[in-house]
N, C-alpha and C positions, 0 to 999 in steps of 0.2 A: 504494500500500500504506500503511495507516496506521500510522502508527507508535507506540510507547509511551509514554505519559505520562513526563516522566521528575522524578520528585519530587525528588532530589538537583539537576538542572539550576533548578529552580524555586526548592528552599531557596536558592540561589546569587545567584539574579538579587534574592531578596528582598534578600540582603546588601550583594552591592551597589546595592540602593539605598536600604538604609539607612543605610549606610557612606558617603555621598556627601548624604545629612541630615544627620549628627553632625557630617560638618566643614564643615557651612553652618551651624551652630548655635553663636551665638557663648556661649553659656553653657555648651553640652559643651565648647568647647576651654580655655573660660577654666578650668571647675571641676577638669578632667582635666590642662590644662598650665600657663597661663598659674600657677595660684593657686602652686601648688606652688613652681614655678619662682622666683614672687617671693621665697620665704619661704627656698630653698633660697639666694639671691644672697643677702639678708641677712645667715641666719645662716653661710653661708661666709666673707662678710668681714668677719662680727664676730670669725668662727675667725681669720683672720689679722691682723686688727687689733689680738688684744686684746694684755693686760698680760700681766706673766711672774707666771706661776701659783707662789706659795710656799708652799702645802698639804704641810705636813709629816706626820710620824709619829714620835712617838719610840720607840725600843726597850724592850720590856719587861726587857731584864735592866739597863736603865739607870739609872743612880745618881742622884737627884730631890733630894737631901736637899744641894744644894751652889748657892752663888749664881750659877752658870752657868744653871742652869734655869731658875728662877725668874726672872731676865733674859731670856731668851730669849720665854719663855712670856708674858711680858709685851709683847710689840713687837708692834703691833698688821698690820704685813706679814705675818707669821708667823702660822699658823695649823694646828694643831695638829687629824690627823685619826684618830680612834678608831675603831679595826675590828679584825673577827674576821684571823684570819692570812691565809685563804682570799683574800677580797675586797680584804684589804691587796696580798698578791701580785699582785693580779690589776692592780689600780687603779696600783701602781708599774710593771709590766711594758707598763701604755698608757700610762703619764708623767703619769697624772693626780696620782701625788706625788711631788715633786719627788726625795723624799730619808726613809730611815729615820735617824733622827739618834741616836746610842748615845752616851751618857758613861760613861767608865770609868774609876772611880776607881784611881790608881794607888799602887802600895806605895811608890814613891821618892816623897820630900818635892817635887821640884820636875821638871816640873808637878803638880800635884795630882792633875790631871783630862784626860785624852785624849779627844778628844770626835773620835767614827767615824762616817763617810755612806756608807749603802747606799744606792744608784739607780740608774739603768735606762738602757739605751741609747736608749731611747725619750726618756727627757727632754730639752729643750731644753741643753745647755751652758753657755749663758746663764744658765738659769735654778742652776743650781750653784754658776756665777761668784758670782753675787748673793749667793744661801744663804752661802757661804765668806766673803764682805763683809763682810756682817750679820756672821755669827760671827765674824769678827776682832773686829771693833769692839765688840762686846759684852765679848768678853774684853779689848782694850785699857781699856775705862770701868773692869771690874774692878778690873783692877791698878791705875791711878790712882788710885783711891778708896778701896779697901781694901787693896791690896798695893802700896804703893809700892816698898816693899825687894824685892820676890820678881822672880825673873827674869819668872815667869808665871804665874797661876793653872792654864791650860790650854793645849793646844796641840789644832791641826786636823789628823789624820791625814794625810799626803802621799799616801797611797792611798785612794781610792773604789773600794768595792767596787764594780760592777756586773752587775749580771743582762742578760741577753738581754731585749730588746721591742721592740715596733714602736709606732711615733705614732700616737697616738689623737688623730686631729684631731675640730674640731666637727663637720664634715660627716660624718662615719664615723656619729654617733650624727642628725645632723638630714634626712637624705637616705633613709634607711628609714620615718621618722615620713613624711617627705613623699609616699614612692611608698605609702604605706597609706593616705595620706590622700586621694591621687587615685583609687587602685581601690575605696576605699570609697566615694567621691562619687559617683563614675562607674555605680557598682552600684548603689545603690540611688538616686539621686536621676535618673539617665539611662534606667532599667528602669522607674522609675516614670511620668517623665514619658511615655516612648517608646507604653507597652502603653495608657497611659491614653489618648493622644490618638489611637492609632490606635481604641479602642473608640467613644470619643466622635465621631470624622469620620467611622467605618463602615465605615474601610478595614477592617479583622476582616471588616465582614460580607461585603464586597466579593470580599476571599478566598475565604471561601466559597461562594462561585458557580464556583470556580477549582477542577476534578479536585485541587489540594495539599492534602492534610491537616492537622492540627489542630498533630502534632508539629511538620512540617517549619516550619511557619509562626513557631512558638518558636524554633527554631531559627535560621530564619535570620535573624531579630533579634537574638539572641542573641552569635550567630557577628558580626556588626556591630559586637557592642560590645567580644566579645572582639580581636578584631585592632585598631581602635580604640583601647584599653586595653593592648595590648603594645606598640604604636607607641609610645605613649606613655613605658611603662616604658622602653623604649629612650633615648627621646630624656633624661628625666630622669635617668638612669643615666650615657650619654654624656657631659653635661654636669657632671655631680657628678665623673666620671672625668679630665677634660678641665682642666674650669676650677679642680676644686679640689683633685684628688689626693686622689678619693674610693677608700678603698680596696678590690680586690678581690683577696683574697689570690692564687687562685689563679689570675688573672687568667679566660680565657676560659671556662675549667671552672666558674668559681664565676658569670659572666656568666650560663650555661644553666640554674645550679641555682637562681638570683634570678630568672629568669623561669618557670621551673615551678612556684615557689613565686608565684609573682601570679599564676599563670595560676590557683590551684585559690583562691587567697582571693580572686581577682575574682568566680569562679562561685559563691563561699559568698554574697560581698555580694551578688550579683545577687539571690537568693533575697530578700534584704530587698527587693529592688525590687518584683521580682513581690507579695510579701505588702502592701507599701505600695502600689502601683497598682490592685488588685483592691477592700482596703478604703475607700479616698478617694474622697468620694462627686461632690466636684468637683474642678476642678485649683486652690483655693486651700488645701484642704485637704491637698494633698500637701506641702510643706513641714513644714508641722508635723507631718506625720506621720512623714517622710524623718527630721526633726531627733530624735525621738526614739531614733532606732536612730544616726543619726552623732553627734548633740551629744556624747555619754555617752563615747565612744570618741574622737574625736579631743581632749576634754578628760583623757582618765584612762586612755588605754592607751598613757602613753609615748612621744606622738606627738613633743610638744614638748619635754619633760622626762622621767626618768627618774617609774617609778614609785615606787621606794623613796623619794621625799620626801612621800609620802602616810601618813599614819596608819596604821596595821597594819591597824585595822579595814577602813579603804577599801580597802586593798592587796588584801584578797580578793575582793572585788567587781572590780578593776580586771585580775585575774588569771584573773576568769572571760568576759572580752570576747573575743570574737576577733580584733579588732585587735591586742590585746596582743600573742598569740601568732604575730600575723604578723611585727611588729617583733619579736620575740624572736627567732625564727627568719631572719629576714632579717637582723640583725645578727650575731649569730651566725656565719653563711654566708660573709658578706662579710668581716669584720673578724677574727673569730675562727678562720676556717678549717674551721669544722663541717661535713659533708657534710649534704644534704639529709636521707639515711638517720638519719643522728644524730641530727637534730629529729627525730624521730617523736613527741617528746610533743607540741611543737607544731603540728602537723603535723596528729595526731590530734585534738585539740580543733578545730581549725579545720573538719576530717572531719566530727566530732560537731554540729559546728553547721550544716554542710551536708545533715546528714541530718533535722534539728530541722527547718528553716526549710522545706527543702521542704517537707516533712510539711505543715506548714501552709501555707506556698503551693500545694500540688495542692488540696486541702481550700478553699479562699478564692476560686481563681483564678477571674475570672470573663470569659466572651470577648464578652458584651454587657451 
């Protein structure tokens, strides 16, 4: 009795053995694991290596007009960070500032000046101790200099205030650039090369001699890269978890919600593949053509550095990528505790560009 074709059994066998190409291909595991990985070890043990961060802020209802500031504002460890209330909150409650610093001029003649520190549980201790150093000794020079007779110009509140926050380590902001950076590599420069060289060997045509269709054939190339590319997020996730106390708020919860969020930005980049492998007329021209859709995005969507240290003009342009929107959201997720559901504006733009790209990859696609 003859039996039924069976197209699902066929998309399957394509995957795997396409999936058993990609980890023969030292350029998919280098660009998908190895690269990342590098840049992930780096910037972890620059996170632990560095110096004690002294990024201050002073209080706006604080008294400027007294030679404590003016000393202070001048020591060149000290560095003094200006922001709206919002982002101030935010940036103390991940210890990225050390300390809200308040001078309060007082009604009694001596001290003059009571000088008050708001900061975070997040912060180092350390880095407090330091702060409060500093500030002794500035008021010690004081008094020497100009107040010899006086008990003291100022004194350092015995109370710090503190807010609730968790550490904002380097890795928290350098391990989402990293996993965007591989599922975008992966997608369009692995999509590109993949469809091109099976067009060029005739393996397409080959196919087509085979009862499988046109879909399942996408597909199960496709399906290769995806599992491939979770693997992947896994392994890079693990390790950022592992070696550097990367954080995941709600641990396994938020695990599932970082990977459903790569899983729909692998499928947007993949679209660039397809539209780069159908227009590249040879495979030297596929780079340059890959690099136009990744160059732009792994330089200007936050991959490496925030994007707010770009000019406002750029800022819009860098706001319109969709990588942005993946590290937004995958930041977010992890560090910040956002449910998947909550990014939906990120979420949606990322959507918006998967509906864009195909559009033009159905339109482009070509299978000889």
């Amino acid at each position: 009795m003859q039996t039924k074709y069976s197209q699902f059994k066929a998309m399957l066998a394509i995957s795997k053995g396409s999936l058993r190409s990609i980890f023969r291909s030292p350029s998919a595991v280098i660009f998908s694991i190895v690269f990342p990985l590098v840049f992930i070890l780096v910037f972890g043990f620059i996170g632990e290596g560095g110096g004690i961060s002294l990024d201050v802020a002073l209080s706006k209802n604080a008294d400027t007009l007294n030679p404590v500031y003016n000393a202070i504002k001048n020591i060149g460890s000290i560095h003094f960070v200006n922001e709206n209330d919002s982002l101030l909150k935010e940036d103390l409650e991940k210890g990225n500032i050390t300390a809200v610093i308040n001078i309060v001029k007082n009604n009694a003649a001596n001290p003059d000046y009571t000088i008050e520190l708001k900061s975070s549980e997040a912060v180092n201790p350390q880095n407090i101790d330091v702060l409060e150093s500093i500030l002794k000794n500035v008021i010690n020079n004081i008094n020497q200099s100009k107040y010899p007779q006086a008990q003291t110009i100022a004194t350092i509140s015995n109370k710090i205030e503190k807010i609730p926050g968790r550490v904002y380590r380097r890795i928290d902001f350098i391990l989402p650039g990293q996993l965007g950076f591989s599922l975008l590599s992966a997608g369009v420069f692995g999509v590109a090369f993949t469809f091109f060289n099976l067009r060029q060997q005739l393996i397409l045509k080959r196919f087509f001699a085979t009862p499988i269709r046109r879909t399942y054939i996408v597909l199960g190339e496709a399906l290769s890269r995806v599992l491939f590319q979770m693997m992947t997020a896994v392994i890079i996730i693990a390790i950022g978890v592992l070696a550097f106390n990367f954080t995941l708020v709600h641990g396994f919860a938020t695990f599932l919600e970082i990977m459903l969020l790569s899983f729909i930005a692998l499928i947007v980049f993949m679209g660039f593949g397809f539209v780069v492998s159908s227009v590249a007329k040879n495979e030297s021209t596929i780079p340059p053509f890959a690099n136009m859709f990744t160059l732009p995005q792994f330089l200007l969507a936050g991959t490496f550095f925030p994007v707010s240290v770009f000019p406002k003009w750029l800022q819009v342009f860098c706001n319109i990528l969709p990588l942005t929107h993946f590290n937004n959201a995958m930041r977010n997720i992890s560090f910040e505790g956002a449910s998947f559901i909550s990014c939906w504006q990120d979420v949606g733009v990322l959507l918006i560009w998967g509906v864009i790209i195909y559009t033009v990859a159905i339109k482009v696609f070509r299978w000889e």
